[in-house]
C-alpha positions in Angstrom: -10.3 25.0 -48.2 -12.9 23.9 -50.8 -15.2 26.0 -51.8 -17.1 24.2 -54.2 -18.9 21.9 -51.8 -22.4 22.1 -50.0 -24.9 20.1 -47.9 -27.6 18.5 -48.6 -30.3 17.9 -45.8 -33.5 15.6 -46.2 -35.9 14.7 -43.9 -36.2 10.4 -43.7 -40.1 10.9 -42.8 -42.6 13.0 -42.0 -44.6 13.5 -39.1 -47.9 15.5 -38.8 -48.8 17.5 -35.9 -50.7 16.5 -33.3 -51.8 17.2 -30.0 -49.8 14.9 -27.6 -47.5 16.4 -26.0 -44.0 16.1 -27.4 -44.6 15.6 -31.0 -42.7 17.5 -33.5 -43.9 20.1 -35.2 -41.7 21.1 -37.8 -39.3 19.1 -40.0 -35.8 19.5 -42.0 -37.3 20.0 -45.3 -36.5 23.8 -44.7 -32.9 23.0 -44.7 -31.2 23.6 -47.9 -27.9 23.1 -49.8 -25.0 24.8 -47.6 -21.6 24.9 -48.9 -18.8 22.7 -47.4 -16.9 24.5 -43.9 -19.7 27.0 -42.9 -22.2 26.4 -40.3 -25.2 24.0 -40.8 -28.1 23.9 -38.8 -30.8 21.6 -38.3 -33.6 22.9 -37.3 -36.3 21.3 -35.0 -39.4 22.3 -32.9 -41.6 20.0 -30.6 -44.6 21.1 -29.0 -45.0 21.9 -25.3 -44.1 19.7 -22.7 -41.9 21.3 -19.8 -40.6 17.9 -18.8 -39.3 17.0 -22.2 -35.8 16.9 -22.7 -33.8 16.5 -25.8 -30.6 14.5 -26.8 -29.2 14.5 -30.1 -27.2 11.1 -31.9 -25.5 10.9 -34.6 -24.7 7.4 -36.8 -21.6 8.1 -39.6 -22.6 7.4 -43.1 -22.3 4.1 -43.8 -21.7 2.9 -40.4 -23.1 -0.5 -39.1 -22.0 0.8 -35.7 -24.7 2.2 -33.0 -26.0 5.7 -32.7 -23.4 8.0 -30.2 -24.7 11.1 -28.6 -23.6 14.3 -29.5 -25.8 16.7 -27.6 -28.0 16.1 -24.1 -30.1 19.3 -23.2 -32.6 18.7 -20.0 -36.1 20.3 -19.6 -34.4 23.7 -18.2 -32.6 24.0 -21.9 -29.2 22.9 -20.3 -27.0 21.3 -21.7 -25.6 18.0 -19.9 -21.8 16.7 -20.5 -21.6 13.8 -23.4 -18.3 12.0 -24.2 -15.7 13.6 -26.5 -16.6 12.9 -30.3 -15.9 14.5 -33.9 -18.2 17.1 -33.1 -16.4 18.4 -30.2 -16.2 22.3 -30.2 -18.0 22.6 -33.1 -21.6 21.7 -31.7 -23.5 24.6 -30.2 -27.3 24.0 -29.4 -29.4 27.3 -31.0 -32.4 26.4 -29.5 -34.9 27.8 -27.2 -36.6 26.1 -24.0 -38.4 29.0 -23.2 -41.2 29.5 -25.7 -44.2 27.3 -25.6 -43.6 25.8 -29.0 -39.9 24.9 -27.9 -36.6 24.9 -30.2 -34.0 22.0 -30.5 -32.6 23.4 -33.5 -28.4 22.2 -33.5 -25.6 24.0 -35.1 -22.6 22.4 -36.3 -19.6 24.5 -37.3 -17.3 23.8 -40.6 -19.4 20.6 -41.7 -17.2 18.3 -43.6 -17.3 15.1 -46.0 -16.3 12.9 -43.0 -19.4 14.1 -41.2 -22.2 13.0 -43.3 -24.3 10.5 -41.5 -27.8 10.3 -40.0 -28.5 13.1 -37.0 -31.4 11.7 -34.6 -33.2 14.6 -32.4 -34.9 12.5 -29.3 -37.7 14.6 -27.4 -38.2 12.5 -23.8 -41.5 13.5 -22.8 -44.5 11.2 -21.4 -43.6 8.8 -24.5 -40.0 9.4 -26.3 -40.3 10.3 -30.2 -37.5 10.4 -32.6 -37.1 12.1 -36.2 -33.7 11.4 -38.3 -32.2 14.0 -40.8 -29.3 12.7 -43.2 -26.8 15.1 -43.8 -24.8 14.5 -46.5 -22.2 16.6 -48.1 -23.1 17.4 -52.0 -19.7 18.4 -53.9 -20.5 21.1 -56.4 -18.2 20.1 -59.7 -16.2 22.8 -61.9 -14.2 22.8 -65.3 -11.2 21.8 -65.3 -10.5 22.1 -68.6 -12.1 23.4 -72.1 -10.0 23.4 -75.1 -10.0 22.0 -79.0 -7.6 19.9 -80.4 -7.4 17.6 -83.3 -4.4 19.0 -85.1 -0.9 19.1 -84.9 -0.6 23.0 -84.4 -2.0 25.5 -82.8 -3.6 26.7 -85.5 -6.9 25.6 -87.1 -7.7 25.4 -90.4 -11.1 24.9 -92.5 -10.9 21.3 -93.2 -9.6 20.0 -90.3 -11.2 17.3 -87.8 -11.3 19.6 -84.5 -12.5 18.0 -81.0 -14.0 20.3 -78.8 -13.3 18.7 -74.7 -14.4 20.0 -71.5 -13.3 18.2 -68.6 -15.0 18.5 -64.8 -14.7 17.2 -61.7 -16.5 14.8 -59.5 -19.8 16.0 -58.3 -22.9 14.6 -56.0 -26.0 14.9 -56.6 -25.0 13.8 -60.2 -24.3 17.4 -62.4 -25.0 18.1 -65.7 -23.1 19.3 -68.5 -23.4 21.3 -71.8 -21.6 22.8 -74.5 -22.8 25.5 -76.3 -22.8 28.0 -79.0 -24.2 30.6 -78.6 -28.0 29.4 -76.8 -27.7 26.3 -79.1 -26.7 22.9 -76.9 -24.3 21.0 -78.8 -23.8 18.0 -76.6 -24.3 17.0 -73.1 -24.5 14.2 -70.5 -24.8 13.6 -66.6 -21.1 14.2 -65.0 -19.9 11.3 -62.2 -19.8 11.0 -58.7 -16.7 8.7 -58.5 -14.1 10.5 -61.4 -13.8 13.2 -63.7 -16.2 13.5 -66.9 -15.4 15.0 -70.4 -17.6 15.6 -72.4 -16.9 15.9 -76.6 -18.0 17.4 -79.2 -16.5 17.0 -83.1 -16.7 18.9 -86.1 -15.7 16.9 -89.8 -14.0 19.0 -91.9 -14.6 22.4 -90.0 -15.9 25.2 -92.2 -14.6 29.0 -91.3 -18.2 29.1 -90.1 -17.6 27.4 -87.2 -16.2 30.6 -85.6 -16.6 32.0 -82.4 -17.1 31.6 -78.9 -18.3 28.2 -77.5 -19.1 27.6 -73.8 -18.9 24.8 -71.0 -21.5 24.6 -68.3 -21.5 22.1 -65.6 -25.0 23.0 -63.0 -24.8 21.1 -59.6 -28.3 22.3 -58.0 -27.9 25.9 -59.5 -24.3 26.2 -59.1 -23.1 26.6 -63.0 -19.2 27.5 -63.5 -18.7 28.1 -67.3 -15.9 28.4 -69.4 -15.9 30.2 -73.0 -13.7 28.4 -75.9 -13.0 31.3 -78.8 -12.5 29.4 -82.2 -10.6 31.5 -84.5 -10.6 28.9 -88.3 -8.7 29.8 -90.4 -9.3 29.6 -94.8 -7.6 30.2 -97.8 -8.9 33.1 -100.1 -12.5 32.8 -101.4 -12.9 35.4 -104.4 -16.2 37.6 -103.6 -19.6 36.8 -104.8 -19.3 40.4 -106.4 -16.7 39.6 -108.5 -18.7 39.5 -112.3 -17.4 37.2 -114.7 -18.0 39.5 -117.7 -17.9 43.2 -118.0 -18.4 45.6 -121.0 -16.3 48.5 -121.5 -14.9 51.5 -124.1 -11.9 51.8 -125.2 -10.1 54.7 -124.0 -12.9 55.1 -121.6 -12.1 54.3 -118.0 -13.1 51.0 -116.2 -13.3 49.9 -112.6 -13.7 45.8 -112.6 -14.5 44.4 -109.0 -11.5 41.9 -107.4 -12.6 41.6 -103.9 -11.7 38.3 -102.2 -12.1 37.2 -98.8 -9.8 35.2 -95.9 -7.8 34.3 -92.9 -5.2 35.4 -92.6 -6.5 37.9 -95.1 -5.3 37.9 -98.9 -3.0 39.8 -101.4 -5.5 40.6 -104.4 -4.3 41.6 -107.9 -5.9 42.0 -111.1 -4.4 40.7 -113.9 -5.0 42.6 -117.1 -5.0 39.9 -120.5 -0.6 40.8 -121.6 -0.5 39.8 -117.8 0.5 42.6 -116.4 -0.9 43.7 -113.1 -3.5 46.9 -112.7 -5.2 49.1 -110.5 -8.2 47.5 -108.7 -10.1 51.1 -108.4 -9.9 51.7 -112.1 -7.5 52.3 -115.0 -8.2 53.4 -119.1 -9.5 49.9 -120.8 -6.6 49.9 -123.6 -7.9 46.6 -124.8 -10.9 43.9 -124.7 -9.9 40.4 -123.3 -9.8 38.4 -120.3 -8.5 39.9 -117.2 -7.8 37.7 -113.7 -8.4 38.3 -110.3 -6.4 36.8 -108.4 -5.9 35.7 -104.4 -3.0 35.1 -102.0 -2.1 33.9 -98.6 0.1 31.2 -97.1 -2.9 28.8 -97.2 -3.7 28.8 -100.6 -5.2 30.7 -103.5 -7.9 31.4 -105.7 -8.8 33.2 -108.8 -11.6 34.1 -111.3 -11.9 35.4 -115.2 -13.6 38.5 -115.9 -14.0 38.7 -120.0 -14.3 42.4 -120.8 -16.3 43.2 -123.9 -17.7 46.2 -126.2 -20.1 47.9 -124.7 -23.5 47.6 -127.0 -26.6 49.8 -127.0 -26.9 52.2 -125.0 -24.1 51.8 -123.4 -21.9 51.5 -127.0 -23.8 55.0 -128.0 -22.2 56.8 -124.6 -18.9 55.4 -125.5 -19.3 57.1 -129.3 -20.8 60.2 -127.9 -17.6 60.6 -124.8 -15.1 59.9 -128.1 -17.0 62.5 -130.4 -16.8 65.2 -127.8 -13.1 64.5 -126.8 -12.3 64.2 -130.4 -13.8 67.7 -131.2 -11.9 69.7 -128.0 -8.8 67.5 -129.6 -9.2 69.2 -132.5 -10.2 72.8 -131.2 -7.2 72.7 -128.8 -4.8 71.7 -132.0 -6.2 74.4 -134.3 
């Protein structure tokens, strides 16, 4: 069973009210979109005239044929015996004879594709008056598919040329589509009637920016199935904006130089004092002035940056001969 079509209903004229007898006094403008096997109805009223009787004809969509009848009711509201058609046991008349503003309303069970077509209501009174209603069904698309590609793994990597696709089916009235991040529409474009649509959008060199979750929406008269996409790119390691490039320091004194460095997958980072030898990131006693590296690692790539570590001057050179006066002194206390 599909659940993803409806009905559309839509009156082929209008007629105002008057006061001859017979005339009908509402219309199927009140009939909405119903989804595909429930019950329709189509509702009509005519005003009073106990004589009237009412038959009902239907002409399939796209038919050059004539109009067969599908429902005969007489002036008492009872129905009369019409030959066997594709409405057969699924008919059943839900309106009322009784009440001076009288009801030919018709019900039609499980409505499908095959039964789109014109639907006449007749009222025989002193003069006979017709109003058509075309039924047709309206197919409600959905996704299919949403996904990325562009690459030749499943992984995606800053710098690739990544396609974003979302595919739907068929839909009537004509849907429309849209990709989004976030509330920000990326593309989108009017799905067809006939065969599916996909709808694209690329990226040029993605950046790790391009992260996160991306949506496909495809509305058919208010009916919107989405489907999120979750980019995950992934970068080589990018040495922090915090890393300084120079530094001042004391000898003896100790030192904590920043080597922060960012990444996906994330990043081995080392500090690299200048005899090359590796040292502690949260501090360590400055033995010597020079250029120290940090440094970044993953399977993607690498990257690095020169911190050149100086004498402290000024004020910053007097606490470094102030510290080395007063350690030098409780040196010499301890000794003696």
């Amino acid at each position: 069973m599909n659940h993803y079509n409806s009905v559309l209903i839509y009156t082929s004229r209008a007629i105002s009210l008057t006061e001859a007898l017979g005339v009908f006094t509402s219309t199927a403008g009140g009939i909405k979109y119903k989804r595909e096997y429930t019950t329709i109805e189509i509702p009509f009223t005519f005003n009073d005239n106990k004589f009237a009787s009412v038959i009902w004809y239907y002409k399939k969509r796209g038919s050059s044929g004539s109009l067969i009848t599908i429902y005969d009711v007489n002036p008492q509201g009872e129905s009369i015996p019409v030959d066997s058609n594709q409405f057969t046991g699924r008919i059943e008349f839900k309106g009322d004879f009784a009440n001076t503003n009288r009801d030919a309303t018709l019900a039609i069970k499980d409505f499908m594709k095959q039964d789109e077509g014109n639907f006449t209501c007749e009222v025989r009174g002193p003069k006979i008056r017709r109003q058509t209603v075309t039924i047709r069904v309206t197919v409600l698309s959905n996704i299919t598919e949403f996904k990325a590609f562009g690459n030749n793994t499943d992984e995606i990597v800053q710098g690739d040329n990544i396609t974003l696709s979302c595919t739907t089916t068929v839909g009537e009235p004509l849907p429309i589509i849209q990709m989004r991040k976030g509330i920000t529409v990326l593309n989108s474009c009017t799905a067809s009637s006939i065969s599916p649509t996909t709808l694209l959008y690329s990226f040029e060199r993605i950046s790790k920016d391009a992260s996160g979750t991306y949506s496909c929406q495809v509305n058919t008269d208010g009916f919107t199935p989405t489907r999120n996409l979750q980019l995950d790119v992934k970068y080589p390691p990018e040495i922090d904006r915090s890393v300084k490039t120079e530094q001042v320091g004391c000898l003896g004194r100790l030192i904590s130089i920043t080597c922060e460095a960012s990444g996906d997958p994330e990043p081995d980072v080392n500090l690299i004092g200048p005899d090359g030898i590796g040292l502690p990131i949260k501090g360590f006693v400055l033995k010597e002035f020079g250029t120290y590296r940090c440094e970044a690692f993953s399977r993607l790539g690498n990257d690095s940056r020169n911190i050149t570590v100086s004498q402290a001057t000024g004020i910053s050179l007097i606490s470094c001969n102030i510290c080395s006066y007063i350690v030098a002194i409780y040196i010499h206390h301890y000794i003696n």
